[in-house]
N, C-alpha and C positions, 0 to 999 in steps of 0.2 A: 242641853246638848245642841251643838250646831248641825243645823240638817246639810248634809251633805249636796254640792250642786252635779248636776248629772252632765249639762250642759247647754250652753246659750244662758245662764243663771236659774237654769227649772228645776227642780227640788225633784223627789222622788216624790213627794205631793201635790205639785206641780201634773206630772205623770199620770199620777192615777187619776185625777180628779179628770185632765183632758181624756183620756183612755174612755173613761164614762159616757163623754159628750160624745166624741168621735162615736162609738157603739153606738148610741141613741141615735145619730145620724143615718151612720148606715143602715139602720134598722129604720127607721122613717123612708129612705130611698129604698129600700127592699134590694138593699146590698151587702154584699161579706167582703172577708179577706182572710187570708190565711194569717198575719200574723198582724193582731192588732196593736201590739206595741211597739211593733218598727212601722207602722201605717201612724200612727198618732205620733211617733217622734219626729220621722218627715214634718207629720204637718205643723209641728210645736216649731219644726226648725225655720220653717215657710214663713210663720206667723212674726218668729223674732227676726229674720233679715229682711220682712217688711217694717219693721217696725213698728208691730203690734206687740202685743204679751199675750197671757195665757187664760184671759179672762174668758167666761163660756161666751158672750157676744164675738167675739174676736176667733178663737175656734173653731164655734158653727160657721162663721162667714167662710172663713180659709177653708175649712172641712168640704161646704156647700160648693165652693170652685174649685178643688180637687176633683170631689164627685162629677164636676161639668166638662173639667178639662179635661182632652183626651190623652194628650201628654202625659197629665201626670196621674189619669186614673187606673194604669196597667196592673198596679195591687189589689184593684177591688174588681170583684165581680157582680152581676146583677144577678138575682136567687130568678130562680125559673120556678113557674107554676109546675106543681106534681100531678 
C-alpha cells in the first residue's frame, strides 16, 4: 500500500519519526509547547522551503534555530525550575 503524503512529500512516517527528534530537542533545551505536532510540522515545513529533507541531521539543525529565533520561537516555552 502507498503511504499517503501529508505535505511538502512527508509521509505520516515522515511525521512521526520528526515529532521524536523535535521532543528530544525541546527536552535537551529545557523547553515545551503546547502542541507538538503543529510545532514539528512548521519545522518540517521550514526544513523543505530551505531545501533540506527530513533527515534527523537536518531537523535538529532547523529545530536548534527555531529554538534561537525569537520570531519564530513564540510556540515554545522555556520549563521554569519548581
Amino acid at each position: 500500500m502507498k503511504e499517503s503524503i501529508l505535505f511538502d512529500f512527508a509521509t505520516v512516517q515522515d511525521l512521526e519519526s520528526c515529532k521524536q527528534i523535535v521532543a528530544r530537542k525541546l527536552q535537551a533545551n529545557q523547553a515545551d509547547c503546547d502542541d507538538l505536532e503543529d510545532l514539528t510540522k512548521d519545522i518540517m515545513k521550514l526544513s523543505y522551503s530551505i531545501g533540506g529533507s527530513y533527515d534527523v541531521n537536518m531537523i535538529v539543525s532547523v529545530t536548534q534555530c527555531y529554538l534561537d529565533h525569537p520570531q519564530l520561537n513564540r510556540k515554545i516555552k522555556k520549563k521554569t525550575e519548581a
